[in-house]
N, C-alpha and C positions, 0 to 999 in steps of 0.2 A: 802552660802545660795542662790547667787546668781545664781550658776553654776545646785543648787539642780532642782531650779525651772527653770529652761535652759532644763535640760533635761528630766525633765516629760511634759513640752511643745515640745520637739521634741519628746518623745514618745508616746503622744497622736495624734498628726499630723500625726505621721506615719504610725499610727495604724489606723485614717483615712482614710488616703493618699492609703495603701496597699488595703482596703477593695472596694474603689472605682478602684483601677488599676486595680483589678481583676477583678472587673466587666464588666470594660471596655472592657478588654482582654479576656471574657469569649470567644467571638467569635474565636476567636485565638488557645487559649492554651484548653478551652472545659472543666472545672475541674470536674474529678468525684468526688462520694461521697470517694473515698481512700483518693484521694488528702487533703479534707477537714480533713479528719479523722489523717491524719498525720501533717500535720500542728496545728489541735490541740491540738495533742500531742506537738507541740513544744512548744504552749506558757505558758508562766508561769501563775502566779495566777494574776497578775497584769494587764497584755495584757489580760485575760479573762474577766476582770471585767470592765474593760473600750470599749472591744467589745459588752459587756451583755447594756453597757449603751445607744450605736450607734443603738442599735435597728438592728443588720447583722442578716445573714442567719444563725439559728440555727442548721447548720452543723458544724461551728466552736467549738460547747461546744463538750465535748465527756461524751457519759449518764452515770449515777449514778453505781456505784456498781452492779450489781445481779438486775437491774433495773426491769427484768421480771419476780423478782421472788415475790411475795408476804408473808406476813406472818396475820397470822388472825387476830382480833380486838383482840382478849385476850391476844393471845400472846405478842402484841406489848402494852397494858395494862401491863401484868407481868413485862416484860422489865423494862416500866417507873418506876412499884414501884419497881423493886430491884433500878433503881436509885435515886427515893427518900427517898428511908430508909436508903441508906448512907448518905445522908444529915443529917440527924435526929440528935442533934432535933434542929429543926425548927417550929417556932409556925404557921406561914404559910401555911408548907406543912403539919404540925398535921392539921390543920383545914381543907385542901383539902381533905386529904385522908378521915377525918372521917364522912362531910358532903358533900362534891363531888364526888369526883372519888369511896371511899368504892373499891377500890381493895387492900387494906389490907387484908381484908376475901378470896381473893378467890384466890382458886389453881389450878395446873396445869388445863388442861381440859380432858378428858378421854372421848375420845367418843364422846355421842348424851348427854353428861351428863349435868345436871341442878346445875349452880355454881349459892350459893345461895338464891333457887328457881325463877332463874330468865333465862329461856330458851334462849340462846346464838342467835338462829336466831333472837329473838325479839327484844334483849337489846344491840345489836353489836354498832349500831347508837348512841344509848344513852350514852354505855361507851365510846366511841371516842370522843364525842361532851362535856363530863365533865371534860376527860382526858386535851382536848385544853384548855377548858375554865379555867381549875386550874394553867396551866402553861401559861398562859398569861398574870394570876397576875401577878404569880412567875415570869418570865422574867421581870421585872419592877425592879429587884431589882439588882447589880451590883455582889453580890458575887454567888449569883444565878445561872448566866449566867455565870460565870468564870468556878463554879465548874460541871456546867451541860457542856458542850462545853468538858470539860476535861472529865469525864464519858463517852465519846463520844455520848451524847444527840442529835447531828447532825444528827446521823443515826438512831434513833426512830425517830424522825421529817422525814425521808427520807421514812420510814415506813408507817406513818402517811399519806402521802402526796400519796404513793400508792395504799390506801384503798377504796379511794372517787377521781375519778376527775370530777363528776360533779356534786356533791353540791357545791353551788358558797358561800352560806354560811360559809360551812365547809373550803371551799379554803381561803377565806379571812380571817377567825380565826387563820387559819396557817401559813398564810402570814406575818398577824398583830406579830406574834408569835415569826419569821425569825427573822422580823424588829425592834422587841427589843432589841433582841440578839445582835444584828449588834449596837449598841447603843454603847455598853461598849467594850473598849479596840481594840486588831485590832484583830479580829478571821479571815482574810481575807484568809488566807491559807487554814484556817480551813473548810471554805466553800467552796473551790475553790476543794479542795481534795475529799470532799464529793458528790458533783454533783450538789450542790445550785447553783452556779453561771447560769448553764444552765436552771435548772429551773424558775429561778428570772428571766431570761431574757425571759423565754417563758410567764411569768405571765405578764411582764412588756407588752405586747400586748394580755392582757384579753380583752374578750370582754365587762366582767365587769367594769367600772369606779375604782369604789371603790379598786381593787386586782391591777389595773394598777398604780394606784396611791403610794400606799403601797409599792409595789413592786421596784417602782422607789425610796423611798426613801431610803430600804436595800441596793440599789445598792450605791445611792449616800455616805450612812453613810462606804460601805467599800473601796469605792475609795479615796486611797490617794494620787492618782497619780494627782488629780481634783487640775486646777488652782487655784481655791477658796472651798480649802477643808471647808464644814460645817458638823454638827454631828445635824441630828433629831431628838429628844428625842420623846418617844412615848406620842401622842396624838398632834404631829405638823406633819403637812400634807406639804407640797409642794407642790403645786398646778400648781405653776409656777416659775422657768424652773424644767422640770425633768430629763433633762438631762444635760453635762455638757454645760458650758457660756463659751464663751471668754472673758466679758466683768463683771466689777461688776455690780450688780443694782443699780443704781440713789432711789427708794423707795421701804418699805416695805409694801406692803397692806395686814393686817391682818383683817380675818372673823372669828368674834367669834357666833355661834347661842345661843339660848337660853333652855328653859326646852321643854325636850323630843324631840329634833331636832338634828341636823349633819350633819357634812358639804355637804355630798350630799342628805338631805332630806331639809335643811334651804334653800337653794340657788338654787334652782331648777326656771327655767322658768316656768311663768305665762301659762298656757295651758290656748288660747282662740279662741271664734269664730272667722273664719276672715272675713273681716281684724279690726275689732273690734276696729273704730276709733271712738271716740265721738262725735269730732265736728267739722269741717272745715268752714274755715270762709274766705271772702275776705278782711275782714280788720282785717290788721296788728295792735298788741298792745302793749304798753310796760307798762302798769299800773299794782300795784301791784296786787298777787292774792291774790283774788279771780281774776280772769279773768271776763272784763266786755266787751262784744260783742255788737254790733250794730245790726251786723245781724250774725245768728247762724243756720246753719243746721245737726240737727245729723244723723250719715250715721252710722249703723249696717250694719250688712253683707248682710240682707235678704231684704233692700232699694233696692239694683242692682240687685237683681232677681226677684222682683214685680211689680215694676213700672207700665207695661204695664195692669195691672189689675183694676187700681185704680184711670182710668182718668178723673174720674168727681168730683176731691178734686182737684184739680190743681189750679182753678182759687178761688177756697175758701184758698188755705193757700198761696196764690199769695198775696192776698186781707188784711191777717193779716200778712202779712213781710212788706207791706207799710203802714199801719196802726200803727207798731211798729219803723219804722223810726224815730220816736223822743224821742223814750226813751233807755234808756239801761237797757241790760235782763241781768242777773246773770248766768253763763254758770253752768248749774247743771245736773247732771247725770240723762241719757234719760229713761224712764219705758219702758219698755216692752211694742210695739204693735202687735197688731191683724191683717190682712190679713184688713178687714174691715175698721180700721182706720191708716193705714199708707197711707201717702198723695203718690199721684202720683206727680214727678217733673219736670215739662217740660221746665225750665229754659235750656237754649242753655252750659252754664257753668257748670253746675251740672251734664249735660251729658255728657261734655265730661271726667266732673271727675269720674263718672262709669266705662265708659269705659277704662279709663286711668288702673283702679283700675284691671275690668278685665282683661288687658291685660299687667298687670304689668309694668305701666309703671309711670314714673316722672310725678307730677303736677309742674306749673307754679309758677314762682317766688312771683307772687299775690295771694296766697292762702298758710295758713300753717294748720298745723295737729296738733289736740291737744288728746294726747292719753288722756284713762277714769282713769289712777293715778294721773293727772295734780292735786294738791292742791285745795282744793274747798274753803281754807282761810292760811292765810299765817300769821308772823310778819312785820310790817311796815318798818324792816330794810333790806326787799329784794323786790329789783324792778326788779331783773330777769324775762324775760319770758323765761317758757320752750317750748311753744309752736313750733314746725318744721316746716321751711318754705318748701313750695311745692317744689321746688325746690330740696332741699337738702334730704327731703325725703326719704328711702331706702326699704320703702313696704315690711318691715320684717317682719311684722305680719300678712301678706299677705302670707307666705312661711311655709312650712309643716317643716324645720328646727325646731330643738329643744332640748335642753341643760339639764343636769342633775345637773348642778353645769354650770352656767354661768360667776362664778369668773373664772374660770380652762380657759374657751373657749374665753370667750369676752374679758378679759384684755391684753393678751398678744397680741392681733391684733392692740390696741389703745394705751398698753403701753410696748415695746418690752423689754424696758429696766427695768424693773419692777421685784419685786420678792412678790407671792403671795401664804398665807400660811392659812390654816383652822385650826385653833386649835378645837378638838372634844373632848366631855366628856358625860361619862354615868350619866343619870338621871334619876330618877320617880317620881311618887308621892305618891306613898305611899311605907313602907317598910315590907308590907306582902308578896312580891314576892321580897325581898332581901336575898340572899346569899351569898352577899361578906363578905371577911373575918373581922375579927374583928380590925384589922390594919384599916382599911378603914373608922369606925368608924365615926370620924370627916371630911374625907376628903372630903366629899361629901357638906361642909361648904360654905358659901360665899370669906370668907376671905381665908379659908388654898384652895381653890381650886384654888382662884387668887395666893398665894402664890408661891403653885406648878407650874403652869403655869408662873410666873414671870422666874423662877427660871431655864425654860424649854425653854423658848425665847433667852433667853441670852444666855444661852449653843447653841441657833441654830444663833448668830450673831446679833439677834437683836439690832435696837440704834445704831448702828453704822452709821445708814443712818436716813434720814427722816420715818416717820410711820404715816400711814393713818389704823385708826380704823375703821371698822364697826361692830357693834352690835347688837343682835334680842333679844330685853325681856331681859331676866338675864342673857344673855352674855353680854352687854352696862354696868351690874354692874357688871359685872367681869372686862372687863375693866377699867373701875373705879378705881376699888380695884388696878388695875395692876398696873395703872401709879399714885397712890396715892405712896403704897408700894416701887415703884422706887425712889420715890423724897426722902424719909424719907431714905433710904440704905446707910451705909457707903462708897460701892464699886463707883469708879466714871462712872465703866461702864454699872453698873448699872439705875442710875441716866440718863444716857442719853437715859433711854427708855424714861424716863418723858423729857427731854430738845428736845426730836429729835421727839416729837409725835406732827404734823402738823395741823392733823383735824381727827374729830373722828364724827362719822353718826351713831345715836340711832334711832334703829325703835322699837317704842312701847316699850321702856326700862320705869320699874316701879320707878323711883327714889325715890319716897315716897310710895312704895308696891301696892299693887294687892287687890282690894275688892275679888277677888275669892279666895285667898288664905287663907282669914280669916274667921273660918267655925266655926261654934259654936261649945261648948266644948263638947256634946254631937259626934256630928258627926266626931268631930276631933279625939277623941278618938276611934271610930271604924273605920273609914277608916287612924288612924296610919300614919300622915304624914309623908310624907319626910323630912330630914331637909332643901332641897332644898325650898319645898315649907312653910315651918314654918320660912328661910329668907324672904320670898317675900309678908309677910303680912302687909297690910296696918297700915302704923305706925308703922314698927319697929323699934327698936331703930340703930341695925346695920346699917340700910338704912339712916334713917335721921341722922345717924354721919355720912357714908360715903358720903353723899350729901355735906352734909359741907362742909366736909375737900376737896373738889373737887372742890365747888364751890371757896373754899378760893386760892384753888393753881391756879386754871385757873384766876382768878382777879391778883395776885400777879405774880405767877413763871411763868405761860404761855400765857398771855394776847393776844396771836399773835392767838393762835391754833386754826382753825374753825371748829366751831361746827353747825351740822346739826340735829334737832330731829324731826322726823315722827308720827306722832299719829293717831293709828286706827279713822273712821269716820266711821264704822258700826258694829252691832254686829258679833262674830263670832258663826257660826254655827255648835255647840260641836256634833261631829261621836256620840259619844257614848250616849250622854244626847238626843241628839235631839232638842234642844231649842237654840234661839240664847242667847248671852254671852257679854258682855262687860267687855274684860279683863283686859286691862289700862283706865283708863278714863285719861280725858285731863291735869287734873291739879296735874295728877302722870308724865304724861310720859313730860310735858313740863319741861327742863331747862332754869335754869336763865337766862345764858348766848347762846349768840349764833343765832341761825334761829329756825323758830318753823314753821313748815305744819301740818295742818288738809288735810288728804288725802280722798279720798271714800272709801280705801280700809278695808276688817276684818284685825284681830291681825296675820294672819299667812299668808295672801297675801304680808303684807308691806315687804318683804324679796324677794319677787317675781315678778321683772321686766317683762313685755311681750316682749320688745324687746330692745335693744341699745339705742333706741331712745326715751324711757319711761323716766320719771322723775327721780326715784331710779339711773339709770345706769348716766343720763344728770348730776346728783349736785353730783355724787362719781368722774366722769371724772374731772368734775371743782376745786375738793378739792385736787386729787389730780394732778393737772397740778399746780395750786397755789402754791402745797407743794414740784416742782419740780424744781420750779427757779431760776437757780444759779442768784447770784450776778456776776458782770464783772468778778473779780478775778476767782472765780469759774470755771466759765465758760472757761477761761484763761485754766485753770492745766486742767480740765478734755480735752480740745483739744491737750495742748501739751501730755497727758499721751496717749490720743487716737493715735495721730502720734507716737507715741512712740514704743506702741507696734502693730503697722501694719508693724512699720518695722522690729520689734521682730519678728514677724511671716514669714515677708516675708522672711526673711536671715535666717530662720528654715524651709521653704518651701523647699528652693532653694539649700539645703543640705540632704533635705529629698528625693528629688526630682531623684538625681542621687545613693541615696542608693538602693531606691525600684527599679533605672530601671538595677543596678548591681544586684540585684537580682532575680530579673526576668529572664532577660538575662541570667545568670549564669546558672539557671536551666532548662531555655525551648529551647534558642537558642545558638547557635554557636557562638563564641565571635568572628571569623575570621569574621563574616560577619557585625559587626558594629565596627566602629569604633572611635567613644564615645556617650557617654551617651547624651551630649549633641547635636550631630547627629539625636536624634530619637526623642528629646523630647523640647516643644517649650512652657513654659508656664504651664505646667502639662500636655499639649496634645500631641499622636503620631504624630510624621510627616508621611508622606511616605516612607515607608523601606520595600525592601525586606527580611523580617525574614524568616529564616527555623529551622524548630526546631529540638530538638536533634533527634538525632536516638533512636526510638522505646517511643514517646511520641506524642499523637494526638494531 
């Protein structure tokens, strides 16, 4: 075992190692496109899929089959049902065929002819896009993929993938698709034979988020040669690392969103004015929040571009900051002014903090920044201030930067060692635009959704390390349910999702349901709810049992685990109604246990930090830095392992190091002219050598 894992560490190293030497040497040796094309003829399917993971020059893969040849939307429809009528029967793929795809009916094509009465140039899109959407189920299921992979289903997928390259849509459905596939058993041959591997790796650098991400986890689920092989079940994301580790992670930080959201629409940065601070102040606080200020001035964006209009307010709002010197103001969210009644500020200090601001630069250790998420009221058991001193300040809200998923981008910069993962799930609310199959039935449940995903975690490693939750809405009770259902499992490794979970962060989660979900019988009956949203009704019974039994194991089994809960402080403003909403109230979304904030924010902001340095991102850094502290002992084995394997690596470098320079040498120069390897190479760097290369190679 020992020797197993010996040498897929020097295989990976090498395959490192060679991709960088080449580059290095490009000036040198010059490689054309032949070069590339023969070398990737040489490597097997294994060197392929661990170069596809390096993110190298896409001249390594060699292209698909007949790559320039295309075949029509119908055609490559036929294909799929002669490969799902050998299945048959399957109730699954009966339910596709007869309310999705419907290419049981139709035959060859002949001509400009009308299959169906449904004219071919119209319905090309339509059949492609039912065709994905049926086998996306069906890839979910294990003997599905065994027997479609065998049909050679890889090469209608290679079909598929040539019709459309730029619907990002349609790419991602196909992606998602791969990525199932890659789930069950090792197909790694299978794809490497077929021309996936090079594709995967060209998707793995989409411009899209969403197909990069995906893309990377196909890869990861077919690499076996990975130090720390893990298997993605579909609907777990990766977020962080996507490529391979040297190193395990120290924690797991999982983001679960809630109804009608995903990991890249839940977790998206706050898009705001700049620099959008509420309130700076010269005195320093540490009393609980609410935050109580002596003296307080709010700075929007449009303060530092008016001033000079509005100097005869200067000595009137001079006049009411020393008038207020003896009492304390309640720091509360600033209204909206007018061009007419924004004060002019001609304090010397205030100026220079404008300026500072426009020219991006640091304030003073005497002044801190309190963003507009700061808690407008807290519980009495946190004396935390989140407020940023001037100093330390990073004026990122100040910067045109901006994040799709701020888990993916911001944790890996603050926490390297880290592994962070998006669990995503389809939802609505109502099920007159449902047509998934009848299997799915229940799963769209509170409980079997947590179940599933319990079930999906542990096959991806989870528990094995510390776990930091965070949850939006009725993802916070899906976690619930998750780490309820671990404690109660027979398996022990189970069990330790509920022992190893450190702290868990509910924004606007309904513990005791949602007033909106609870609709009169009349209406409920015509708008046909979801069952998502017939869980999330105020007082239900599933809810106040799972309250319970959560509240009861975090007092008993997990008394250490901290808990953070969020709660909307304004209505939210429903796209489609038009009217604001109150969709947690307070005495839903607070937990017994734990910390409780009253934020400013609506129900769909609290997921949406503006920048690092916002409250949401300040108490998730803290939860999980708390949940990352070894004990002495600890701390002990993870140093000596870390010594450990540097020098694992280094004594695989350093053998690696004179293979690639006999190989190089071997092929481009004349062995008379060096005379060893380690002549030329000092550290993984050339020395100076006169190389010449062979005859009839530039």
């Amino acid at each position: 075992m020992m020797m197993t894992q010996y040498s897929c560490c020097l295989i990976l190293i090498g395959i490192q190692l060679i991709t960088k030497f080449y580059c290095y040497c490009l000036f040198i040796v010059l490689l054309e496109d032949w070069d590339f094309q023969h070398l990737a003829q040489l490597c097997d399917y294994r060197t392929g899929i661990a170069l596809a993971r390096l993110e190298c020059d896409h001249r390594w893969f060699l292209p698909p089959k007949h790559y320039g040849e295309k075949q029509t939307p119908i055609e490559v429809a036929l294909s799929l049902k002669g490969i799902l009528e050998k299945m048959m029967p399957n109730r699954c793929i009966e339910y596709a065929l007869e309310n999705g795809l419907q290419i049981h009916h139709m035959r060859d094509p002949e001509g400009d002819t009308v299959v169906d009465g449904m004219r071919l140039t119209k319905h090309e899109n339509e059949i492609m896009t039912q065709a994905l959407d049926a086998l996306l189920h069906l890839t979910t299921f294990k003997d599905f993929c065994e027997k479609f992979v065998e049909a050679r289903g890889l090469e209608i997928l290679m079909e598929m993938e040539k019709l459309d390259q730029t619907d990002i849509n349609y790419r991602l459905t196909l992606c998602r698709i791969i990525a199932n596939i890659t789930e069950y058993n090792d197909f790694s041959y299978d794809f490497f034979v077929t021309g996936w591997i090079g594709i995967l790796a060209k998707w793995g650098r989409d411009e899209d988020m969403r197909v990069q991400v995906t893309a990377s986890l196909a890869l990861a689920n077919l690499d076996k040669t990975d130090n720390f092989p893990i298997v993605y079940p579909s609907k777990v994301y990766p977020l962080y690392p996507r490529n391979e580790r040297k190193l395990t992670p120290n924690v797991d930080v999982i983001f679960v969103h809630g109804l009608l959201g995903g990991v890249f629409i839940t977790w998206r940065q706050k898009k705001t004015m700049k620099p959008e601070v509420s309130s700076i102040s010269n005195t320093k606080s540490n009393a609980v929040l609410p935050r109580k200020i002596k003296k307080s001035l709010h700075f929007p964006d449009f303060f530092a571009k008016r001033e000079p209009a509005i100097e005869q307010n200067t000595q009137k709002i001079q006049n009411n900051l020393n008038e207020n010197d003896d009492r304390d103001e309640t720091l509360i969210p600033m209204k909206q002014m007018t061009e007419d009644t924004i004060p002019n500020i001609a304090d010397t200090q205030i100026q220079e903090i404008i300026k500072a601001l426009k020219e991006d630069e640091g304030l003073g250790g005497d002044w801190e920044v309190v963003f507009h998420d700061v808690p407008v009221d807290a519980s009495e058991n946190d004396s935390d201030s989140y407020a940023v001193s001037g100093d330390e300040w990073l004026n990122e809200e100040n910067r045109d930067e901006y994040t799709y998923c701020w888990p993916m981008e911001w944790l890996p910069a603050d926490f390297p060692n880290s592994r962070v993962i998006g669990l995503n799930y389809e939802s609505s609310l109502t099920q007159w635009y449902g047509t998934n199959c009848p299997c799915l039935k229940d799963s769209s449940k509170l409980i079997p959704r947590a179940t599933e995903f319990l079930n999906k975690i542990v096959k991806a490693g989870v528990g094995q390390r510390p776990i930091v939750w965070i949850g939006h809405s009725m993802g916070g009770l899906i976690i619930k349910s998750i780490i309820v259902q671990a404690s109660q499992h027979p398996d022990e490794n189970v069990q330790n999702i509920c022992k190893n979970s450190k702290g868990i962060i509910f924004l606007g989660t309904p513990h005791k349901g949602s007033p909106v979900a609870k609709l009169k019988q009349s209406f409920s009956t015509i708008l046909w709810v979801s069952a998502e949203v017939q869980d999330m009704k105020e007082g239900n019974s599933t809810l106040l049992k799972l309250n319970e039994e959560f509240s009861k194991l975090v007092k008993n089994n997990i008394p250490d685990i901290e808990i953070a809960s969020l709660c909307e402080g304004r209505p939210t403003i429903m796209t489609s109604w038009k009217f604001p909403l109150l969709i947690v109230a307070e005495n839903s979304s607070k937990f017994e246990h734990g910390e409780f904030y009253m934020t400013s924010d609506d129900h769909l902001g609290l997921s949406k930090p503006m920048c690092r340095q916002s409250f949401l991102y300040q108490r998730l850094e803290k939860i999980i830095k708390n949940a990352t502290k070894p004990d002495k002992d600890q701390r002990e084995r993870d140093e000596a392992r870390q010594k450990y394997e540097e020098e694992y690596v280094k004594n695989a470098k350093q053998q690696l190091y004179h293979m690639v320079f006999n190989f190089v040498s071997t092929k481009y120069w004349k062995k008379d002219k060096i005379k060893s390897s380690t002549d030329c190479l000092s550290n993984g760097r050339l020395k100076s050598a006169k190389l010449e290369p062979r005859c009839g190679t530039e």
